[in-house]
VEXDREN-2710 file (C-alpha; in Angstrom, 1 decimal):
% VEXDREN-2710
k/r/px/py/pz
1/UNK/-2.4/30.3/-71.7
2/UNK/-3.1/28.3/-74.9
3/UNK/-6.7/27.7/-74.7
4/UNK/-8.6/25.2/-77.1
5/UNK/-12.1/24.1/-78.6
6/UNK/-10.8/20.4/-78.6
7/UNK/-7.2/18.9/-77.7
8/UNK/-6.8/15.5/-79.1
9/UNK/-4.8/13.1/-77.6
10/UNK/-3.0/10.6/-79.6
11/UNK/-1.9/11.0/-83.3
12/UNK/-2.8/7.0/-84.6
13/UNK/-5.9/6.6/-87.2
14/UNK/-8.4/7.7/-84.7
15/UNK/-6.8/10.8/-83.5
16/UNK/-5.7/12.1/-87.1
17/UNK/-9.4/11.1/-87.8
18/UNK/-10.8/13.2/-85.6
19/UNK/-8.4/15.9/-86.5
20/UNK/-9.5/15.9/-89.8
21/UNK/-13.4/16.4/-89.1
22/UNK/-12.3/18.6/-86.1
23/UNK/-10.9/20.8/-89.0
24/UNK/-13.6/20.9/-90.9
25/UNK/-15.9/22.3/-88.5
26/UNK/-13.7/24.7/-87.8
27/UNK/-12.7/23.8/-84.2
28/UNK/-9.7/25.6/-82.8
29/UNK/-7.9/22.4/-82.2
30/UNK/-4.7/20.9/-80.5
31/UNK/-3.7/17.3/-81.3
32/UNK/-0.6/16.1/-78.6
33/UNK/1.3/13.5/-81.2
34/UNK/2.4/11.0/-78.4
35/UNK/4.2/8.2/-80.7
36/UNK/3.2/9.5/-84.1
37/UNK/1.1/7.3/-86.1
38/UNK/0.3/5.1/-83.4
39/UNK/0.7/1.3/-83.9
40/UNK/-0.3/1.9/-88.1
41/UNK/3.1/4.1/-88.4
42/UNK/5.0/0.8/-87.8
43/UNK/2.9/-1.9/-89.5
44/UNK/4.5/-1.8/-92.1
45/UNK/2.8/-2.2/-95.5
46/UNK/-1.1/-1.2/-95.7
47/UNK/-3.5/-3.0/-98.2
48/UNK/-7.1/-3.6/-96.8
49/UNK/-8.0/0.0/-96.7
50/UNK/-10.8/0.8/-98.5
51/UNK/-9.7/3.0/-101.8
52/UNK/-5.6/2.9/-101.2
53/UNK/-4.5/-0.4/-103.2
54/UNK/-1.3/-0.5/-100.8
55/UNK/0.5/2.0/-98.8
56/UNK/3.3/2.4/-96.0
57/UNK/1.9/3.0/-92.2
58/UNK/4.0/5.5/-92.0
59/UNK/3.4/7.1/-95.0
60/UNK/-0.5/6.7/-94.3
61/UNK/0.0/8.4/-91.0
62/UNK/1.6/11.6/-92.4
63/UNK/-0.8/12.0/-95.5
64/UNK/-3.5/12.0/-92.4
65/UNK/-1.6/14.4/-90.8
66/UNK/-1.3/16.8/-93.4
67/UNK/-4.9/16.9/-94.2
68/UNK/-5.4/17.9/-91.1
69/UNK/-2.5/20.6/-90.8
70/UNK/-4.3/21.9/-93.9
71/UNK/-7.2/22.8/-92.3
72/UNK/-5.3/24.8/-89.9
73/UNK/-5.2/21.9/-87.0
74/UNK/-2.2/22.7/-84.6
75/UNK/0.3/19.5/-83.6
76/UNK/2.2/19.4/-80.6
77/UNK/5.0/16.9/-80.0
78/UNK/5.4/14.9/-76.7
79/UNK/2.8/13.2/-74.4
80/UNK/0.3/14.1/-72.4
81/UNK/1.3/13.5/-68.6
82/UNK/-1.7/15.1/-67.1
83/UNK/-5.4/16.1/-68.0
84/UNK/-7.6/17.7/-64.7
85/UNK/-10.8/19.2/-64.8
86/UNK/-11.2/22.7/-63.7
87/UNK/-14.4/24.3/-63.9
88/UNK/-15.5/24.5/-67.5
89/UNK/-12.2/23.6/-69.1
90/UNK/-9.9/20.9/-68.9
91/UNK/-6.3/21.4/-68.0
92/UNK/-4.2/19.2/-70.6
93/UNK/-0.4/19.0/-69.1
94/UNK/2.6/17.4/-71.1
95/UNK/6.1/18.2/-70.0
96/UNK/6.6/22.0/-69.6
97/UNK/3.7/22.8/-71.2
98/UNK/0.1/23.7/-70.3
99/UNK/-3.4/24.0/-72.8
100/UNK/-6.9/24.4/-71.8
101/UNK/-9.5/23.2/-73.7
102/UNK/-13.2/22.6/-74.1
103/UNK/-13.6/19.3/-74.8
104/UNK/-11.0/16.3/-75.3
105/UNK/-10.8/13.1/-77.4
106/UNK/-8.5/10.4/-76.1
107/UNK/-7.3/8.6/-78.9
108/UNK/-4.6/7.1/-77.0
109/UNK/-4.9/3.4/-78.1
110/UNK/-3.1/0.4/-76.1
111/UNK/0.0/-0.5/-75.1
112/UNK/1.9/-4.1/-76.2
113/UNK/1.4/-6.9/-73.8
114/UNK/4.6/-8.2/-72.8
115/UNK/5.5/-11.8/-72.0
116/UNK/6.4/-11.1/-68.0
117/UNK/9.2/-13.3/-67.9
118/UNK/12.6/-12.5/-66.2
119/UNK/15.5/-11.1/-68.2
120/UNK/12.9/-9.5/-70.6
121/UNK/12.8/-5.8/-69.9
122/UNK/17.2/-6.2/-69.5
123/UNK/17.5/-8.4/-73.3
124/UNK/14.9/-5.7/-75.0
125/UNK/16.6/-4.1/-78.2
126/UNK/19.5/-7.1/-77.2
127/UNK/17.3/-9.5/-79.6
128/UNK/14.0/-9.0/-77.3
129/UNK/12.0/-6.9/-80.1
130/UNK/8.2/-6.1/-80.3
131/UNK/8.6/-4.0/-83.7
132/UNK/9.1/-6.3/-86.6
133/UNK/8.7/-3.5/-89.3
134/UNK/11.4/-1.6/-86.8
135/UNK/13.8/-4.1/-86.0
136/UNK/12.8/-7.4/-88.5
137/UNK/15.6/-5.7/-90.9
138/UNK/18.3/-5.8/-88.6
139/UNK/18.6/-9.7/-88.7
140/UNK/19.5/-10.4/-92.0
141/UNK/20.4/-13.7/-92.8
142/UNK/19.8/-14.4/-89.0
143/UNK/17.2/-17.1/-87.5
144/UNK/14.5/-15.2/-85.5
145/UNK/11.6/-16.1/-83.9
146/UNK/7.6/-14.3/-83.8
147/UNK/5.7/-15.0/-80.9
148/UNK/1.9/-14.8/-81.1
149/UNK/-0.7/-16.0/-83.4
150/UNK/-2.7/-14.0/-84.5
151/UNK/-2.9/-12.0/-87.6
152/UNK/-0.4/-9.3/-87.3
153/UNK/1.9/-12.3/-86.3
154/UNK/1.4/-14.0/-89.5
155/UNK/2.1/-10.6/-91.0
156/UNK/5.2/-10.2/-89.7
157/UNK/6.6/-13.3/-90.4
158/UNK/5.9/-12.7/-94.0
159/UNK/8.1/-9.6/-93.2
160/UNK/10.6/-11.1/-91.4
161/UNK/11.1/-13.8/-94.1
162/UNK/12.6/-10.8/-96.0
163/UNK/15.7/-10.8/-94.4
164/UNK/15.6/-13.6/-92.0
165/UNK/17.3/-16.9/-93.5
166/UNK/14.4/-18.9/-90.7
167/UNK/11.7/-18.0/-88.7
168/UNK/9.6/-19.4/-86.2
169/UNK/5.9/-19.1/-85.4
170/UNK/5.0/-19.8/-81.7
171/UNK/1.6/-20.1/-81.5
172/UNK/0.1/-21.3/-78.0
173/UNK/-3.4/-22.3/-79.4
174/UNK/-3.8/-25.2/-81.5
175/UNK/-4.1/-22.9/-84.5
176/UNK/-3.0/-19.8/-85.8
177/UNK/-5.8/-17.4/-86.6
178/UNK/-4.9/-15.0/-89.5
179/UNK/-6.8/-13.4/-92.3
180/UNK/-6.7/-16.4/-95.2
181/UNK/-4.5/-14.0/-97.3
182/UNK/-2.1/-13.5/-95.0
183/UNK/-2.0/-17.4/-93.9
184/UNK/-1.4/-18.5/-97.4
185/UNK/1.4/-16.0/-98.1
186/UNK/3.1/-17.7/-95.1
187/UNK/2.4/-21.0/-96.3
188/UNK/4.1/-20.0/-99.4
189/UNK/7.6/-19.1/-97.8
190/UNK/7.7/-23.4/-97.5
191/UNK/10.3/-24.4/-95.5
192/UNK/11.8/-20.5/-94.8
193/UNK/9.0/-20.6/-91.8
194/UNK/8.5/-22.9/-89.3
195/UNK/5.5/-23.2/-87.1
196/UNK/5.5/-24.5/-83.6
197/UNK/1.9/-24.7/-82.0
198/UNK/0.6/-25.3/-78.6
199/UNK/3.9/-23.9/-76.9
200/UNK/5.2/-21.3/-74.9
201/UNK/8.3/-18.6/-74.0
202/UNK/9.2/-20.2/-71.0
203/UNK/12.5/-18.7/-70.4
204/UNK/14.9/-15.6/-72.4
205/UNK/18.6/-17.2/-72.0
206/UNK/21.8/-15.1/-73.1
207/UNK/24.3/-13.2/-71.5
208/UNK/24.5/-9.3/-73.2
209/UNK/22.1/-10.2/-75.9
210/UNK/19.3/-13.1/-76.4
211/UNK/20.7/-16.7/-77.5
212/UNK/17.5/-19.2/-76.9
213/UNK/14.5/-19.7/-76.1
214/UNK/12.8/-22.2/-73.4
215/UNK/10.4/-23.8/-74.7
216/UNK/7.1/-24.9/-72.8
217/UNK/7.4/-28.6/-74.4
218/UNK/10.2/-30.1/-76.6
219/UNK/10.7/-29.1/-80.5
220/UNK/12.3/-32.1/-82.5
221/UNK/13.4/-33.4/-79.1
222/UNK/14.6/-30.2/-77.7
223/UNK/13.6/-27.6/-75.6
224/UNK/16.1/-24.8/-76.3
225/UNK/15.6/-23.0/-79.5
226/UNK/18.2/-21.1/-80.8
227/UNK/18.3/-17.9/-82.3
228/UNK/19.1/-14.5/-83.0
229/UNK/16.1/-12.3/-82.2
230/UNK/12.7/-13.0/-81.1
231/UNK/9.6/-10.5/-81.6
232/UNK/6.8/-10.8/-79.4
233/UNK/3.6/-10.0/-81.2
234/UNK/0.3/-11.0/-78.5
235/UNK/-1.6/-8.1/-77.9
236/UNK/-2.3/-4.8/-76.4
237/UNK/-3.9/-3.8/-73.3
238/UNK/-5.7/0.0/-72.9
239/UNK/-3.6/2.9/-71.8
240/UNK/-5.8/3.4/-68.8
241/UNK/-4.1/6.4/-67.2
242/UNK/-5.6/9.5/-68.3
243/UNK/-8.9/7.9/-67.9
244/UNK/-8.1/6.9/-64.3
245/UNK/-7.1/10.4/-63.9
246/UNK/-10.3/11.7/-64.8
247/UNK/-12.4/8.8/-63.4
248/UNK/-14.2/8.2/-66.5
249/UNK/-15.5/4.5/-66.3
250/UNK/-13.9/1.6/-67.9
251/UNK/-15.0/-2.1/-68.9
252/UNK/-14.5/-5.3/-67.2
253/UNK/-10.7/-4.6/-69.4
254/UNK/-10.4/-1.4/-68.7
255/UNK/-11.4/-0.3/-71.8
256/UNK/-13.4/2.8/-72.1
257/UNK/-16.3/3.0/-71.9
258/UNK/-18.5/5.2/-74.4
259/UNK/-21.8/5.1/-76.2
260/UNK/-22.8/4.9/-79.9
261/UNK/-21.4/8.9/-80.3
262/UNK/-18.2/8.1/-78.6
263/UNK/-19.2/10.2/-75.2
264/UNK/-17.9/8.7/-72.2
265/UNK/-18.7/9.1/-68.5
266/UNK/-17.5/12.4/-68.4
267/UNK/-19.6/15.1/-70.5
268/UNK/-16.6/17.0/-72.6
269/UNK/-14.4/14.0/-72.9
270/UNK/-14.9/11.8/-76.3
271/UNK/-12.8/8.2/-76.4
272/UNK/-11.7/6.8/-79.8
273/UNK/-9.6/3.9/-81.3
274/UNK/-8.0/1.0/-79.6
275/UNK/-8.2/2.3/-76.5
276/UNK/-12.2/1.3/-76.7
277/UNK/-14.1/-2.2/-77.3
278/UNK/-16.5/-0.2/-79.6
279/UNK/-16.1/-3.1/-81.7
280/UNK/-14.8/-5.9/-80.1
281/UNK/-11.4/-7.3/-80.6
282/UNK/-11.8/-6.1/-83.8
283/UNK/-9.1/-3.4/-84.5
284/UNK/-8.4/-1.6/-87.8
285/UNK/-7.7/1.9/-89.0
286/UNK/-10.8/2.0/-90.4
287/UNK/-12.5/1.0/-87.2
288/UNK/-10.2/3.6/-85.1
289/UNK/-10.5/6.5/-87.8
290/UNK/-14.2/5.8/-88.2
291/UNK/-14.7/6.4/-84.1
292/UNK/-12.0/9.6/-84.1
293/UNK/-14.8/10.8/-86.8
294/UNK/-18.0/10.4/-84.5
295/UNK/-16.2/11.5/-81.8
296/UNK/-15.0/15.0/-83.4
297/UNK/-18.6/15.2/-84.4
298/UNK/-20.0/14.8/-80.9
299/UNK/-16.8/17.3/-79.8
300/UNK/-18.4/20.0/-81.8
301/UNK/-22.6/19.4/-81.2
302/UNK/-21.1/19.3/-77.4
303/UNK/-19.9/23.1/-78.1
304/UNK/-22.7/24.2/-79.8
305/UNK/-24.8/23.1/-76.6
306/UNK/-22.6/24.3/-74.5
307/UNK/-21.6/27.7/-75.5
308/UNK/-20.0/28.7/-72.1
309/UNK/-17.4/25.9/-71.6
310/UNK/-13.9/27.4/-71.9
311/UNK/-15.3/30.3/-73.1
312/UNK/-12.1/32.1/-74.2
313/UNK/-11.6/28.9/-76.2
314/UNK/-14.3/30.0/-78.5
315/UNK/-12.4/31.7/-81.1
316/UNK/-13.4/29.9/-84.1
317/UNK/-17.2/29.5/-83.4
318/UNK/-18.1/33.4/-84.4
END
């Protein structure tokens, strides 16, 4: 049995956070990857991280990781499907495999909102996209749209506009809210991007692969927009599935819940990144690798107070 002083789960900016100080202290430690890199391994370019003047997601994600493997920090692909309490340990299950650990940290972030209409799930990877830095290159010379309105929408329109001969903004609010830098990039494309506000996806028309949009109200006197690809950018709702597995409380959102050193309901198990509301709706890697630090930190004072937990975990603490 592979037994651990801490298995994170979730390899985003929180997770490979907490890796990182986890490795310091010199905790025997397990982090199950899940979708590497999280959301940041596909975001395509990096530039408002303190010290890095502009780096790839990706390429952030795997200089994370390696500090961590450095320290002797153990990866696992896969997901977790399972974590159960039992006794002093916790039981962490992915598929064919079993670890035991002390304490956990679920960094397991959010999941994208989709837009619920028919057709959606069958037209997905058929123009229905909700990578841009994946997918955005595929349509070059194409007309696509970007769906959302908020910053990581203006952001991938500014990506888009790469490769795409148009794109389109829908925005439902009156406004699009974006950082100002990112805003005035777009505004600088001119007539390459086209914004469409207080309107809606009412309807995914094609046969084998998308063709137009319904629109929620007329654009220049028509409802049907056509295109080539549309990427759906509005949000993310918690993964709430270990948690609910565990019972550890959640917000009116479902959010987890945990205090100012990342403990939630359940003593052992830390929560960090986008799966919290620790700080609103604002979400950044240096908000999510900031938690995964305090909640490595309150992983190892947990150990050190509770000597017995796990016990043949305790390798590294001698």
């Amino acid at each position: 049995m592979n037994r651990y002083d801490l298995v994170i789960v979730g390899s985003g900016a929180a997770g490979l956070a907490a890796a990182l100080y986890a490795g310091r202290y010199k905790m025997k430690t397990l982090v199950v990857e899940g979708a590497f890199g999280g959301e940041t391994a596909t975001a395509g370019s990096i530039e408002n991280y303190p010290g890095i003047q502009k780096i790839d997601g990706y390429e952030f994600m795997k200089a994370m990781k390696g500090q961590a493997a450095a320290l002797g920090v153990e990866f696992e692909d896969g997901w977790v499907e399972k974590v159960e309490k039992e006794g002093e340990c916790f039981r962490v299950l992915t598929k064919g495999r079993e670890f035991r650990a002390a304490t956990v940290i679920l960094a397991i972030g959010s999941r994208r909102r989709h837009l619920g209409l028919a057709r959606e799930e069958e037209l997905t990877g058929r123009g229905v996209h909700y990578c841009w830095t994946c997918d955005g290159p595929l349509y070059g010379g194409k007309t696509v749209a970007m769906v959302g309105g908020g910053d990581s929408s203006v952001k991938g329109v500014n990506f888009l506009a790469e490769y795409a001969n148009k794109v389109y903004l829908i925005v439902r609010d009156k406004k699009v809210r974006a950082e100002p830098v990112n805003e005035e990039r777009m505004k600088g494309l001119g007539d390459k991007v086209e914004v469409i506000l207080e309107t809606e996806v009412q309807e995914l028309r094609g046969e084998k692969k998308l063709e137009k949009l319904l629109l929620s109200r007329p654009h220049k006197g028509l409802n049907e927009l056509p295109l080539d690809a549309v990427f759906i950018e509005i949000g993310f709702d918690p993964d709430t599935r270990i948690a609910d597995q565990l019972g550890i409380k959640t917000d009116e959102k479902k959010y987890l819940l945990a205090n100012n050193m990342m403990e939630t309901s359940l003593p052992g198990v830390f929560a960090a990144g986008d799966g919290t509301n620790h700080f609103g709706r604002f979400k950044q890697d240096i908000t999510a690798a900031a938690l995964g630090a305090v909640a490595a930190t309150s992983a190892y004072e947990y150990l050190a107070s509770h000597p017995e937990a796990c016990r043949d975990s305790q390798k590294t603490s001698q």
